[in-house]
N, C-alpha and C positions, 0 to 999 in steps of 0.2 A: 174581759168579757163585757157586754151588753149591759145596760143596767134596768132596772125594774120600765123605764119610761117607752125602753126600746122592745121590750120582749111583751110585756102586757099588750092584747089585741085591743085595737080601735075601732075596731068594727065588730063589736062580739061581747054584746052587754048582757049574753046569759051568763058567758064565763065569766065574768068580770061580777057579775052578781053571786056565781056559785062561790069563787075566792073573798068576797066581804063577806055571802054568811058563815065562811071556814074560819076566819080571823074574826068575827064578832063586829065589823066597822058597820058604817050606811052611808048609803050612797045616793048624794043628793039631785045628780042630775042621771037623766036616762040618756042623754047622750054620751056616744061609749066611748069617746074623744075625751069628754071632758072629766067622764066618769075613771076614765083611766089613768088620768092625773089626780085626783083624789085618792084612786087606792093605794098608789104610788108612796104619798106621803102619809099614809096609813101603817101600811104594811113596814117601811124603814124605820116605824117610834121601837126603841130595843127594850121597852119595857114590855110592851103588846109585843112584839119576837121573842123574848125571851120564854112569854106566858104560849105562845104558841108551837116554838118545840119542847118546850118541856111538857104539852099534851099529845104529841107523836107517838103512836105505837115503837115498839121497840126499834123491831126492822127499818123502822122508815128514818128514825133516829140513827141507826146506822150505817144506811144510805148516805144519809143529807153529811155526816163524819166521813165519809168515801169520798167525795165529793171535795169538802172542805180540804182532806188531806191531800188531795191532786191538784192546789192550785184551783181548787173551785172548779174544774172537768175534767170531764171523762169522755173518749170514746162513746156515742151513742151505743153501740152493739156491746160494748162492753158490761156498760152500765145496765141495760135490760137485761142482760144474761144473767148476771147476779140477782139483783134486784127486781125482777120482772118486768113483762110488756106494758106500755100502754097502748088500753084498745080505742084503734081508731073510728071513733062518731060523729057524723055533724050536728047539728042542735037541735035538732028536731028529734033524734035517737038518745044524745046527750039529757033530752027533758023530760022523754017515758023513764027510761033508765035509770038516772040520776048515778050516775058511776061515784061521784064525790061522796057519795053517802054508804055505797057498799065496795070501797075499793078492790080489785081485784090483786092489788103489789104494791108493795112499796113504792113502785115508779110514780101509780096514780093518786097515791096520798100525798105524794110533794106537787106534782102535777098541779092536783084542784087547790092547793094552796098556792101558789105563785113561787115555789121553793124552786122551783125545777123550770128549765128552760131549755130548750133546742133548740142547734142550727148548726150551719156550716161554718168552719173554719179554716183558712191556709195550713198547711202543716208541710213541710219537706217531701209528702209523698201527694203532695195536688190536696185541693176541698175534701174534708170529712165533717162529718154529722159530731157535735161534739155533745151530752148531756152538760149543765151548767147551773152553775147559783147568780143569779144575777148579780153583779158586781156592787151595787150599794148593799144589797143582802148579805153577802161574802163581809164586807166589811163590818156591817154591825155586827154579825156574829162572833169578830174577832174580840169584843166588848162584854159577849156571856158563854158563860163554859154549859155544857151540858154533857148527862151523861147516859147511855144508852138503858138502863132502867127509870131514866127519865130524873125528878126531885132535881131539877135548876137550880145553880147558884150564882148567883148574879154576880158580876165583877166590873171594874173598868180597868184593872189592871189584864194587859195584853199577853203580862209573860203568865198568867194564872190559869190560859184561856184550857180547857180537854175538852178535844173535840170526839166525839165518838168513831172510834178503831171500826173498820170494815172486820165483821166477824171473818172472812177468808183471808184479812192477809195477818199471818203468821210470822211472828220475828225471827225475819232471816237471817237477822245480824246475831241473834243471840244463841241458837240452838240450832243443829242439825234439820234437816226435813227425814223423813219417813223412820228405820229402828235398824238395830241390830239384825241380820241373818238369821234366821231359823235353821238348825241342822239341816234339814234336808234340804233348806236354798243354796248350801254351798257346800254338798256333798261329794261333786264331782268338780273338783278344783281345775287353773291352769293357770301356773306360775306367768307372770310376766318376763319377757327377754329380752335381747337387744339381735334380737333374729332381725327385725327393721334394718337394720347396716350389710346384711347379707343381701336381703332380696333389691333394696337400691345397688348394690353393684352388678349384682347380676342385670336390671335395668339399664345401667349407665352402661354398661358392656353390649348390651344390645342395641342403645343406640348409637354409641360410638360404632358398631360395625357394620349397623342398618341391616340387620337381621329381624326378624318379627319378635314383638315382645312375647317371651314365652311364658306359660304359664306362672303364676307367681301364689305364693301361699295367703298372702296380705291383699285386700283389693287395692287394685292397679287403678282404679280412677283417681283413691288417697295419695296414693308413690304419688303419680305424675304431676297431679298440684301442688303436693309438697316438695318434691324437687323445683315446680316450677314458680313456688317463692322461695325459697331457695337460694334461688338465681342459678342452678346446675344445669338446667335446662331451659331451654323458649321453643313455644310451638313455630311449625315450620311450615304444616297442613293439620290440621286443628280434626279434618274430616276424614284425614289418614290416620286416627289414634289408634287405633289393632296394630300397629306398623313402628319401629321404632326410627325409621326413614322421615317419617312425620315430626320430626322432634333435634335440636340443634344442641347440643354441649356449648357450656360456658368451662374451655379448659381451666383458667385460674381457680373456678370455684371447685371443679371439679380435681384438681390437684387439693386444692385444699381440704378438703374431704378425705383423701386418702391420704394426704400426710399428716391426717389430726387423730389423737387417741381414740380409742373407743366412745369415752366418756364425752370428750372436746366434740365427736360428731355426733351424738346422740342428742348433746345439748346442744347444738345447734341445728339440729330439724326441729326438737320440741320447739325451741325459741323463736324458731320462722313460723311456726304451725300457730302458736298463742298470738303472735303481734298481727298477723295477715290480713286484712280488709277483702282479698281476694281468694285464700282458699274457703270456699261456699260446702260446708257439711251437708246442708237439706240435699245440696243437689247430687251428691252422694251416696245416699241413703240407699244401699241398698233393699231393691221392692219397691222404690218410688220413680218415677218420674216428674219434672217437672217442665210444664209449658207456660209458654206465655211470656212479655215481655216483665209482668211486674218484678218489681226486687225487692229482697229482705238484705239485713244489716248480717252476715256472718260474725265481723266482729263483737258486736255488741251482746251480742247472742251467746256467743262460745266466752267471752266474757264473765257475763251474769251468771252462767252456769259451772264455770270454774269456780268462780266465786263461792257459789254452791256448796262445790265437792270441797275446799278446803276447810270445812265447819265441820265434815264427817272428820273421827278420832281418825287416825290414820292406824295402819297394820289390826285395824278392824273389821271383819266382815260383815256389811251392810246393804241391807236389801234392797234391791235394783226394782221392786215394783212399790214396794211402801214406798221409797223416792219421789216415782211417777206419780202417783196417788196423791203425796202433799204439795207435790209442785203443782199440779194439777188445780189442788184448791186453793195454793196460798198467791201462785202468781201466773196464770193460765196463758196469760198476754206476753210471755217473757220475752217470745221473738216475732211478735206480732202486735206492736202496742197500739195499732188504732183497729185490731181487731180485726183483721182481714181475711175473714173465715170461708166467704163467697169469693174473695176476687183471687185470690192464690190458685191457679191450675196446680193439684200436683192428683198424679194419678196412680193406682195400685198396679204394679206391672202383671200382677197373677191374673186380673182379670178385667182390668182397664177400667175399674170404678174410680171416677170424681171423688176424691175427697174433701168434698165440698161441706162447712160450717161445723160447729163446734161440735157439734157429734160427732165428730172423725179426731179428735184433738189426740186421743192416744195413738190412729193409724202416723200422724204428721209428727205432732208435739215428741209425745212418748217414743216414737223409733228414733229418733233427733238424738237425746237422750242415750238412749240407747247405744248408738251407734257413735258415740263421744265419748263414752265409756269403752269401746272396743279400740277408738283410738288411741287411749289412754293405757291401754294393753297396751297395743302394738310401739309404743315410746317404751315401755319398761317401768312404766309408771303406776299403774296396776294390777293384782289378782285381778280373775275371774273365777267363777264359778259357774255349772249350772246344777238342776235339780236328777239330769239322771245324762246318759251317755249320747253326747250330738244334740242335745237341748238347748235351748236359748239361753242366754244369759240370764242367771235370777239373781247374783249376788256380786260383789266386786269388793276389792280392799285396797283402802287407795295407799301407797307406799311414800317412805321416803323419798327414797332415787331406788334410780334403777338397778338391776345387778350384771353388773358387766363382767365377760367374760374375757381370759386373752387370746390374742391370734396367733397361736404358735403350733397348729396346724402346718401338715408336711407331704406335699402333693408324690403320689407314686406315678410312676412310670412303665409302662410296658414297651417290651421290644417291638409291637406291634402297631404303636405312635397314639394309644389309648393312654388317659392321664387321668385320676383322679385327684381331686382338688375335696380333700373336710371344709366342712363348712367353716371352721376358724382359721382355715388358712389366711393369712393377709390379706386384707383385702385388695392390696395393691397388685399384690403378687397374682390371685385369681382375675382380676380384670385386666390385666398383659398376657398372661396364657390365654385367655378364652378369645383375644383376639387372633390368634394365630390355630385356632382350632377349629374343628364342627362340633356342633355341640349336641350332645343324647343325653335322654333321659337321666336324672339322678336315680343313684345309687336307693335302696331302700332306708339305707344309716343318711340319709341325707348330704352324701357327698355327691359333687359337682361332676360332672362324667363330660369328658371332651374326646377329643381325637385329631390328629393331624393328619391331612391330605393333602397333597396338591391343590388342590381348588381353595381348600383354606391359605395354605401358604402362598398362594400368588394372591387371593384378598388382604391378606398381610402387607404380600411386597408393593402392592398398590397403594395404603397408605403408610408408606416407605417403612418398613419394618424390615427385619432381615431375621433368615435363621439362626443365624449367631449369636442375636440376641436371647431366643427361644432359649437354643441349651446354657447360655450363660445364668438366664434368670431359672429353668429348672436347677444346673447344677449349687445354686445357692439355697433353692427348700426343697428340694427333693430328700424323701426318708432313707434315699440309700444310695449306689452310683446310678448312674442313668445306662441304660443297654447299651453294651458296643454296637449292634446292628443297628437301633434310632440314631446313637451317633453318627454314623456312616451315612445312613439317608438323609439325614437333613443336611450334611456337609455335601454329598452329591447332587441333592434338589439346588442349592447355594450356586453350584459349578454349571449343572448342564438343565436344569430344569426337568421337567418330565422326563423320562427316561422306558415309560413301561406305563402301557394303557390297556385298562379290562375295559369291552366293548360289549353290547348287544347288535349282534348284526342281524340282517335276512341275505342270506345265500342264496343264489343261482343255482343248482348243479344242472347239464345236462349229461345226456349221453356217450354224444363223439365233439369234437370239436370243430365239425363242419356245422350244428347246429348252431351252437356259439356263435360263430364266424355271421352266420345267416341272420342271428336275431339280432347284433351289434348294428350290422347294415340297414336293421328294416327301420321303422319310426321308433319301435319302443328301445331304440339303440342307448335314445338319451336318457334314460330313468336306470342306466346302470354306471357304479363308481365303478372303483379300483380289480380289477381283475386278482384271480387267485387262483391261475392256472389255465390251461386251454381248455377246461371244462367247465370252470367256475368264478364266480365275478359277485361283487356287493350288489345289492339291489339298494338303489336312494333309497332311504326314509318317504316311509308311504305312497311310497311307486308298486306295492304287489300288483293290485290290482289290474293295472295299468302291462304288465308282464305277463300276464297271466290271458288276458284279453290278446293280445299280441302272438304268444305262443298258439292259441284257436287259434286266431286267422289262419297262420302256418300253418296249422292240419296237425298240432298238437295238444296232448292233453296231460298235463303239468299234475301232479302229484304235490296237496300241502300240507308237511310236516311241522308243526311247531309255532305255526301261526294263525288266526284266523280269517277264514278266507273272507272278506269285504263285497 
């Protein structure tokens, strides 16, 4: 940082006289140049610094230890949040006022002392405004300890130095942040599971066969980033995501995954999920949106706040807003360290409010939170709780490991090519049926409900699959024999393909078959397919109208049965 020569104004000999009469010095020339180099070596004797925080208000002493402990800064926005604003005057305002004399915060009591400096600094994310101790200051002070009731003890030993603790920040490394669960926060419980390994195959099954992603129990923005570090998937059309066409399989990984235990794949999503630089929670959150080009750290973020949750007892129930509440005041900047309270777009989707500056910290900060804890569910890593039926999360318990269940689930069969699949069936086994299937709604018990068609099983034969394979992998987990009659059709589909087609048609009928004859001849001849006897004949797809026009001109009037007349 800057040192007292560079930050003291040269042009500005009321300030520069309000700081000698703070510190007790004088000031022998009225040029503010020169007068500026006198305070200089005023202000750095560590006997006069030491006598001068040791007469700081408490807060301000507490400040000026904020300060010291970050490396001598802070975020400008930071720092006044805490410790309040300085208001801006020029010297004319400055000399009715006298602000040095009746501070309005801690910012301006170190302010009219010379303790306090701003400006701009490079940082990783472009110039920020940084609050600062001038860097010869910074050092003497590493020469005298003080304490935030003030009574200075002078020292020259550096390992002796206490600097005075920011009353907000709370030792993270020692204790827990917010308390135990109250009855009623964790009245209405929900076990954690390893339901996550379901709903990615059912994913991985729909993009393997480029059918739409179907509804899912887990939000599908989490699946798709965490498959896509992973490495299970890569986007294909980023703009096509409703679509599982949008989206490319990495077979190896995706073999992988289904021939690794329950356990070996759970621990391997959590483990992509903790290391990832690129899956992004904020932008996630459901109810938020986020615009704009700026960026935040996911990892560092999801980090610090792991960090966190392993200080809470584990298989304890712990309240999810006391949490919010001490995070809140012990480290508010967790994923925003220069404090980017205005420049962040993210926006409330209920009703498109900015949540713009630190008054929104619980819509942003707190749902973050929140919603890391629901991930943490969703791994098998956590209870949840709430306070009453379909309520937000109030309480959570963070667990050992997860509780895994086994896949020894056993798919039924109907003679009617209708199949259900329990959700513990294999996973491997569920994501090779569902590709040779249509798939319908699940069952209420949460099994998998499919069906075999012809239009499925020629999507099948297209990415070279064959019926034989079908009943070879049914007759291996099926709960009983598989139907003679399925048998039979799908060795028949194998041989001749189609065989038998239910149609919706629009029929012709006339009369006699002199009229037939008459209307094949005229223009509207062309808007009729396959005939069905010398009275009656297909009408194309969306030709009525067009037949019906046709039949007038001829001097008739056509009767319409079952269709709407256009």
């Amino acid at each position: 940082m800057p040192a007292l020569e560079k930050t003291l104004p040269t042009d500005d000999l009321g300030y520069l006289q309000i700081v000698a009469s703070l510190w007790g010095a004088e000031l022998a020339s009225s040029d503010p140049a020169i007068a500026a180099d006198e305070l200089t070596t005023a202000l750095c004797d560590a006997e006069l610094l030491e006598e001068i925080v040791s007469t700081l208000p408490e807060e301000a002493q507490t400040a000026l230890g904020a300060l010291a402990d970050s490396a001598g800064r802070l975020p400008w926005e930071t720092f006044t949040r805490r410790f309040g604003d300085l208001r801006e005057m020029g010297p004319g305002k400055r000399d009715r006022e006298k602000p040095h004399l009746r501070p309005a915060s801690a910012t301006e009591t170190l302010w009219y002392r010379a303790l306090l400096a701003r400006a701009f600094f490079e940082t990783e994310r472009g110039p920020q405004e940084f609050a600062f101790i001038p860097d010869d200051l910074l050092e003497a002070l590493g020469f005298i300890g003080f304490k935030s009731e003030g009574e200075p003890k002078k020292t020259h030993d550096a390992a002796e130095k206490t600097i005075a603790k920011p009353a907000a920040a709370l030792p993270l490394q020692d204790k827990p942040l917010g308390r135990a669960a109250t009855p009623a926060e964790k009245s209405v419980p929900e076990s954690a599971s390893d339901g996550i390994l379901e709903e990615i195959t059912t994913l991985l099954a729909a993009i393997r066969t480029g059918r739409p992603i179907p509804a899912l129990a887990l939000h599908r923005p989490f699946l798709l980033d965490l498959l896509t570090v992973s490495r299970f998937i890569s986007p294909s059309n980023v703009e096509n995501e409703p679509a599982a066409a949008g989206w490319t399989l990495n077979p190896e990984a995706v073999k992988r995954f289904f021939e690794s235990s329950r356990a070996e794949a759970l621990s391997l999503l959590a483990d992509a999920w903790r290391a990832s630089p690129d899956l992004n929670e904020l932008r996630q959150v459901p109810g938020l949106v986020c615009e704009g080009g700026w960026r935040n750290d996911p990892l560092a973020t999801r980090t610090f706040l792991l960090d966190l949750l392993t200080l809470i007892p584990k298989n304890q129930w712990w309240s999810l807003a006391a949490l919010i509440r001490d995070l809140k005041a012990a480290s508010p900047d967790f994923q925003r360290q220069g404090g980017e309270y205005d420049t962040w777009f993210v926006k409330r989707q209920s009703d498109g409010l900015y949540l713009r500056g630190f008054a929104h910290w619980e819509d942003v900060e707190g749902e973050l939170v929140r919603y890391l804890v629901s991930i943490l569910h969703w791994l098998g890593l956590a209870d949840i709780a709430s306070a009453q039926d379909g309520g937000p999360i109030s309480a959570f318990r963070m667990l050992d490991k997860a509780e895994l269940r086994d896949e020894n689930g056993k798919i039924s069969v109907n003679s009617n090519g209708r199949i259900s699949a329990p959700r513990l069936t294999p996973r491997s086994v569920r994501y090779q049926v569902s590709r040779f299937c249509e798939w319908e709604e699940s069952k209420s018990n949460g099994d998998y409900r499919y069906r075999v068609t012809p239009a499925s099983l020629k999507t099948a034969h297209g990415q070279g699959l064959k019926a034989g394979q079908l009943l070879s992998l049914l007759a291996k987990n099926a709960s009983g024999p598989i139907p003679p009659a399925f048998v039979k059709a799908l060795q028949r589909w194998e041989i001749n393909g189609t065989e038998a087609r239910v149609e919706h048609l629009v029929v012709l009928r006339v009369s006699r078959p002199e009229v037939m004859s008459e209307l094949k001849n005229s223009k509207a001849g062309r808007f009729l397919s396959e005939p069905l006897g010398p009275t009656a004949a297909v009408v194309k797809p969306g030709a009525e109208s067009k037949i019906l026009e046709a039949l007038a001109e001829m001097g008739l009037l056509a009767e319409v049965s079952g269709i709407k007349d256009e």
